[in-house]
N, C-alpha and C positions, 0 to 999 in steps of 0.2 A: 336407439339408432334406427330401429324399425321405421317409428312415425317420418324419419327425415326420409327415408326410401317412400312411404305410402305418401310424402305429401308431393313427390316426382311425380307419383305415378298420377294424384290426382291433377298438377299441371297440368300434364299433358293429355288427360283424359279431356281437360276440358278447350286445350288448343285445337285436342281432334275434332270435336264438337262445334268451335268455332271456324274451322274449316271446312268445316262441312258446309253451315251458313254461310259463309264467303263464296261456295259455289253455288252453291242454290242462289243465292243475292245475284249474284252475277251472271248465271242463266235468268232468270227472270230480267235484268233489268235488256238483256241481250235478244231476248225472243220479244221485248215489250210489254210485258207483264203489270210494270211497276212505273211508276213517274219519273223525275228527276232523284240522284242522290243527292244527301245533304251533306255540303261537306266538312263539317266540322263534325257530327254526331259520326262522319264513315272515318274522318281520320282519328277520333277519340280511340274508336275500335280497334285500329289499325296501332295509336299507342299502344292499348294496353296488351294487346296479341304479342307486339316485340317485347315491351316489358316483360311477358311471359315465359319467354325465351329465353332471355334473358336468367330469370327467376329460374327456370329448368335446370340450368346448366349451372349455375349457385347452390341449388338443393343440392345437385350431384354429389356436392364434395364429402367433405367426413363429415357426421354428425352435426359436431358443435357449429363446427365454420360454415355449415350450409347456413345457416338459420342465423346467428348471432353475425353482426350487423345484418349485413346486406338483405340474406331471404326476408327477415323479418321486415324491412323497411321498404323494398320492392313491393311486395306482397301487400302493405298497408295503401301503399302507393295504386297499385292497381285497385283495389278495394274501393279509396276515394274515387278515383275516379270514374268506375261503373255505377258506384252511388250517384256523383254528379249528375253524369250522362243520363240517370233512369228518370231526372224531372222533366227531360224533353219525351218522355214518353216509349224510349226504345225504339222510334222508329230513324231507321234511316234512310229510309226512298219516302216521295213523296205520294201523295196519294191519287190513283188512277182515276184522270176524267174521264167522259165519256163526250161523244163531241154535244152533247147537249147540254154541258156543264153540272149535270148531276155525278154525285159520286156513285164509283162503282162498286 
């Protein structure tokens, strides 16, 4: 029963993580830092962040019924799809020109 509480705890370690990026992203693109967002690689992120939430509040339960269906299948679910998402490279803002057309 342990690991169904440590695999909560690691969720959410890594929604904190991801929200942390989400401000930072979001400060930067707000001071101009960064280029355009892309909007499919921002909303991928954005799935798998609720899916996670989602995932969080599933682990909760007892033991067996966090994990059997549901965690297990969410979880593989988010997995795919950050797999996906990492042949575009991870990035999700575009890349800063400088007005001479070189990258910055």
């Amino acid at each position: 029963m342990q690991w169904a509480n440590f695999s909560v705890w690691l969720i959410t370690g890594g929604l904190v993580v991801a929200l942390a990026a989400a401000i930072t992203l979001l400060a930067d693109f707000l001071l101009g830092h960064t280029g355009r967002i892309h909007p499919m690689e921002f909303s991928g992120l954005v799935l798998v962040a609720l899916l996670s939430i989602v995932n969080v509040f599933i682990h909760s339960r007892d033991a067996w019924t966090s994990v059997v269906p549901q965690g297990i299948t969410i979880s593989a679910i988010c997995a795919i799809l950050l797999v996906v998402m990492s042949f575009s490279g991870w990035s999700v803002t575009a890349a800063k020109t400088s007005s001479t057309g070189e990258r910055a």
